[in-house]
Phi, psi and omega in degrees: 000356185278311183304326171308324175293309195286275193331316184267341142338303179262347183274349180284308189255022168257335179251017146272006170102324176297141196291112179243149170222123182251125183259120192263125171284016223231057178284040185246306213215005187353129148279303202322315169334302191290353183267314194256024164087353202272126153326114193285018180240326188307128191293176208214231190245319181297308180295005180253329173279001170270351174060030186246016152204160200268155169348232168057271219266016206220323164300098169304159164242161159225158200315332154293110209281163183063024195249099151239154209254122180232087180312170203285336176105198184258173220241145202238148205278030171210052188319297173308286184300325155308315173265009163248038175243152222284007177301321183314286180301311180313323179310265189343319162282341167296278152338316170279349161269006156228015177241123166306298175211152192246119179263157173210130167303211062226157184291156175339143172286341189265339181299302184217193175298323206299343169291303199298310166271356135269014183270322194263333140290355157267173168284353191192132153265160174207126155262117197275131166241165190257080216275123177064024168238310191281115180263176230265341175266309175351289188311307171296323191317293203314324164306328188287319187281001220227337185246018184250328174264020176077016187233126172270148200259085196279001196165174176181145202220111174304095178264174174042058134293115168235110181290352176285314201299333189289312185318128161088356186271298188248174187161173201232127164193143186249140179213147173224123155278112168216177216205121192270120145261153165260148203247121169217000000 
């Protein structure tokens, strides 16, 4: 569901007027491309940090005004080591001086590294969970790792809630017993 959050995400706040750029981070397994339609051959973000094709040419626009997209490309057999050359933040700053605000996908935190180093070129994580799939140590490991690498965790969005299924699985409840004697 984190890629489905982040699309709608960024389609929310380009058709609130703000300049959005959705980044698919996810050079393993990118999804954006299939929401906006982006060509699975069109270069992306892996070939930009391979420097083997400029902004520009790798950024889409979409049907959506203020929205364009720069998909993950086609996919390289070095995801991690692309993004932990100092190309990553530079984008980023490229970006953020024509953009409001800039979304980046990125994979589970717990699969492989690449959220942790791009966790450290944005302004914010925010984590997507799954209601009855992520379970609650998931969450704590994933907190653990992201702050063992200096990156704060500003938030998280419970996705695919369903309260009939929630009655009765989980809840809050107190209970206290006491018990009087005399002492004689």
């Amino acid at each position: 569901g984190k890629s489905f959050i982040s699309a709608n995400l960024a389609v929310v706040a380009a058709q609130s007027g703000q300049k959005v750029c959705l980044i698919d981070g996810d050079m393993r397994r990118g999804q954006q491309r299939k929401y906006f339609g982006v060509p699975r051959a069109h270069p992306g973000l892996a070939q930009v940090l391979a420097e083997e094709v400029d902004l520009p040419s790798a950024l889409s626009s979409t049907r959506v005004e203020n929205l364009s997209v720069l998909a993950s490309g086609p996919f390289p057999p070095n995801p991690s080591e692309l993004l932990m050359r100092e190309d990553l933040s530079n984008l980023i700053k490229t970006l953020d001086a024509d953009f409001d605000l800039i979304i980046v996908d990125a994979p589970p935190v717990l699969a492989v590294t690449d959220p942790v180093v791009l966790g450290r070129a944005v302004g914010a994580v925010i984590a997507v969970t799954r209601f009855g799939q992520t379970h609650p140590g998931e969450v704590l490991a994933m907190r653990k790792t992201l702050e063992a690498a200096g990156v704060k965790l500003a938030g998280a969005i419970l996705n695919d809630f369903n309260p009939k299924k929630a009655r009765g699985s989980y809840g809050y409840a107190y209970n206290a017993r006491y018990t009087y004697t005399s002492r004689e």
